[in-house]
N, C-alpha and C positions, 0 to 999 in steps of 0.2 A: 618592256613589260611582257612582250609578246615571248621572249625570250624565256622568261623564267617560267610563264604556264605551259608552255613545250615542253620545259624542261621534268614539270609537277607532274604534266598527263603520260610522259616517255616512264619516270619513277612510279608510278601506280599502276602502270599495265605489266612493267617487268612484276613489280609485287606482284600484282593480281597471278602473277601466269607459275608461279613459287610458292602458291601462300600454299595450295593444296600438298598434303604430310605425302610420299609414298609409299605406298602396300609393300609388306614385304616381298613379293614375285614378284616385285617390278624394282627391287632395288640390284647394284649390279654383283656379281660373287662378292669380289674384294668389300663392297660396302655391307654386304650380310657376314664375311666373315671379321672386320672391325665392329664391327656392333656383339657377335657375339663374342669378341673376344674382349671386349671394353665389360661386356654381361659377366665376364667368367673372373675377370681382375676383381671389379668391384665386390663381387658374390663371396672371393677372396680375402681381401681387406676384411670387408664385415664380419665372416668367419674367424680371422686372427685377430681382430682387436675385441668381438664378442666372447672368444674361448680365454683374450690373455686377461681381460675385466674381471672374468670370474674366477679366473685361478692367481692370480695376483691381488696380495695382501691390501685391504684400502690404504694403509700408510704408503704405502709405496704411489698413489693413485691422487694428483692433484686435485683436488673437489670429490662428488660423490661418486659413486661407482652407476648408481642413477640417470646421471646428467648422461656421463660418459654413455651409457648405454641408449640415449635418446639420441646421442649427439653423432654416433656410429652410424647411428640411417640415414645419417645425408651421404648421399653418392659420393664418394673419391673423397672427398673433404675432411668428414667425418671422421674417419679410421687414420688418415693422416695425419689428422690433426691430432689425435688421440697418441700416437706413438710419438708424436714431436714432440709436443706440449704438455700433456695430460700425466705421462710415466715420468715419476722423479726417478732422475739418474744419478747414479751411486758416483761419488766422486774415484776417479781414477788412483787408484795403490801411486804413493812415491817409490820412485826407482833410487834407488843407493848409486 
């Protein structure tokens, strides 16, 4: 018994000593330049699937062009899931 509350109060003090988020001048290069470069992907995405929603025809556009443009502001997900799923793809020409 003694065993597993050692084990509880060793996992709550790691937590406790983690839970605090850090400032950006204290995070290190490499981590400030993955973060803005994860900022600049996603900002991306959202940009091409916001500009392809509105210039592409609703038939072409599985569900509403609505959803679609709700469903775009989820980080990463959103825009991918939109180009995966969401654009009906024209079936491929037979080759002779």
């Amino acid at each position: 018994m003694v065993a597993v509350n050692m084990g509880k109060n060793m996992h709550h003090n790691i937590h406790k000593q983690h839970s605090r988020k850090k400032k950006w001048n204290e995070l290190s290069p490499m981590a400030r330049f993955g973060t803005v470069g994860a900022g600049i992907v996603q900002l991306s995405l959202l940009v091409a699937a916001q500009t392809d929603i509105s210039r592409r025809p609703a038939q072409q556009i599985r569900g509403s062009k609505a959803m679609w443009r709700l469903a775009t502001l989820v980080n990463f997900i959103g825009p991918a899931t939109y180009f995966a799923v969401g654009v009906k793809r024209r079936p491929a020409a037979k080759q002779a």
